[in-house]
N, C-alpha and C positions, 0 to 999 in steps of 0.2 A: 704544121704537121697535123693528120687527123689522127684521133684516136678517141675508142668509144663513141663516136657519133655527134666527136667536138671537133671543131678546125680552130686552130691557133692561129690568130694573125697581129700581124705588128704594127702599133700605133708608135707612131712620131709625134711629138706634141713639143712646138713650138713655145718657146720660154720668154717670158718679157726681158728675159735678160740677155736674149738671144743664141742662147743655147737653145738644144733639143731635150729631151727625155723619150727614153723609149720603154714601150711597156708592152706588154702581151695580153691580148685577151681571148678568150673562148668562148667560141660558140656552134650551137646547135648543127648539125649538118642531116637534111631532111631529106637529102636527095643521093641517089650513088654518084659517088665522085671519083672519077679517071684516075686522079694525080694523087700521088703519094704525101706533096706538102700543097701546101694553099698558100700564095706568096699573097696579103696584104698589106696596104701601106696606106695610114692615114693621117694627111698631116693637120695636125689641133692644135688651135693657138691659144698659150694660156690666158689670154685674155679675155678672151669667148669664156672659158669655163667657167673663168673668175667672174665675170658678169652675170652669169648665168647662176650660180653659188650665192650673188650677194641677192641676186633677186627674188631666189629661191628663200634664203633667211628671209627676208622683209616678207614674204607672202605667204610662206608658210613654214616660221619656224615655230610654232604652235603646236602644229599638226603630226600627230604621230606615223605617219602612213607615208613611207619612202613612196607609192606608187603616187599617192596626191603630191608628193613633194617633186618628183620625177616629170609631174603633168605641168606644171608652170614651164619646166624648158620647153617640153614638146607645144605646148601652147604658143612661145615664142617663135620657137621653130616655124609651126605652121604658116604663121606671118610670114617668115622670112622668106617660106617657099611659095608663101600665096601671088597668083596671080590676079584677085580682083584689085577692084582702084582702090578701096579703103587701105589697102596695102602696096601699092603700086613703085613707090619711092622706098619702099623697106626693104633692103637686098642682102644685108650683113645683121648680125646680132648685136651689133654697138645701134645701129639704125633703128631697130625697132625697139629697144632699151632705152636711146637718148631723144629719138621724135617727140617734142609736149605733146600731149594729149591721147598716148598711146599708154603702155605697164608704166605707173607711177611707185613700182616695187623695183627699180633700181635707183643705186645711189652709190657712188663710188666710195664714201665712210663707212658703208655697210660692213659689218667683220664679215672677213672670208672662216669659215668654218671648216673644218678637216673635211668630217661627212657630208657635206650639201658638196665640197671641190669635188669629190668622190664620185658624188652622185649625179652632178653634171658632165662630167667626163664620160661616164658609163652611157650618159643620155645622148652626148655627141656622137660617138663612136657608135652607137646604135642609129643615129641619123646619116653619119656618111654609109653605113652599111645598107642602110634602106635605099639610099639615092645611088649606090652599085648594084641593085637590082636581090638583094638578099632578102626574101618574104621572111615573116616571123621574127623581127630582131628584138620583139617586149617591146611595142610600142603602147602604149599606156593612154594613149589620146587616139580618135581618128583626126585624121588631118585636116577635117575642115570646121574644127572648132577652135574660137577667135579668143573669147572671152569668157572672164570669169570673174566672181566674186567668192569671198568669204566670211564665213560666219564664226569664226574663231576656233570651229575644231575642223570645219570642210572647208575644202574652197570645191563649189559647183562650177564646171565649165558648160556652156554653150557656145551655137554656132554664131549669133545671132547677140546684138548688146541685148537688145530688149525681149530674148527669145524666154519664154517661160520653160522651156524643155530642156532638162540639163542631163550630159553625159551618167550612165549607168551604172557605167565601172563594170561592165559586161566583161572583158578583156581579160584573159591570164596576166597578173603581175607575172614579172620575175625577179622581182621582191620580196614579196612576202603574200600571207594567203590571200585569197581572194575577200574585196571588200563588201559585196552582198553575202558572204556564207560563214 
């Protein structure tokens, strides 16, 4: 349903247990819209989230900044949708999580955490909404940055392993305030 210039749509998220969960989320709607409901359906397997949650603790559970903490999935992400050869073989989120010599920040002991599950979920569902053609979804990264390091309160990403130029944090969270101001 829209209302106030949010559309609600329904996320399905696939359960290790093999059940579903269903959840609603809202978002932004920027453009005049025809229909009275907005039928979406997105299905998210809790495995990806969880994966994504434990990597996120291992690389930045330090870090105070839900937006730096939200950039490790989108970083993964980027991988998963990259088309260069450094990424060629990477097509799923277990792939570029379990490949040697790619994120050495997953580890299946990792505790899963309420708020990092939270916050990769929100991170998914923002990426199938991207890959449905939805502009704006709070993406937190641009897409063609690979890598990153951290320094125990940041983690800096670049495009580049050996690139000296690391992303700005130009970009509106939609998290919390903006990290330059």
């Amino acid at each position: 349903m829209i209302m106030n210039n949010l559309a609600t749509i329904l996320i399905t998220i696939t359960l290790l247990t093999g059940g579903t969960e269903t959840v609603y989320f809202d978002v932004p709607v920027h453009e005049v819209v025809q229909q009275k409901e907005l039928n979406v359906e997105y299905q998210i397997a809790e495995k990806d989230i969880n994966m994504l949650a434990k990597t996120i603790w291992n690389e930045a559970r330090g870090i105070k900044s839900d937006m730096e903490k939200a950039a490790i999935a989108w970083c993964v992400l980027n991988r998963v949708d990259s088309t260069d050869w450094e990424f060629r073989n990477m097509n799923t989120i277990e792939e570029v999580l379990t490949t040697p010599g790619q994120i050495e920040g997953y580890k299946e002991d990792n505790p899963l955490d309420d708020h990092l599950v939270e916050l990769a979920e929100d991170v998914l569902i923002r990426w199938n909404m991207e890959k449905d053609g939805v502009v704006d979804v709070g993406r937190v990264l641009p897409k063609d940055y690979y890598f990153w390091w951290g320094d125990g309160k940041h983690n800096h990403f670049r495009k580049q392993l050996e690139d000296q130029v690391f992303w700005d944090w130009s970009w509106d969270s939609p998290y919390e305030e903006d990290l330059n101001g």
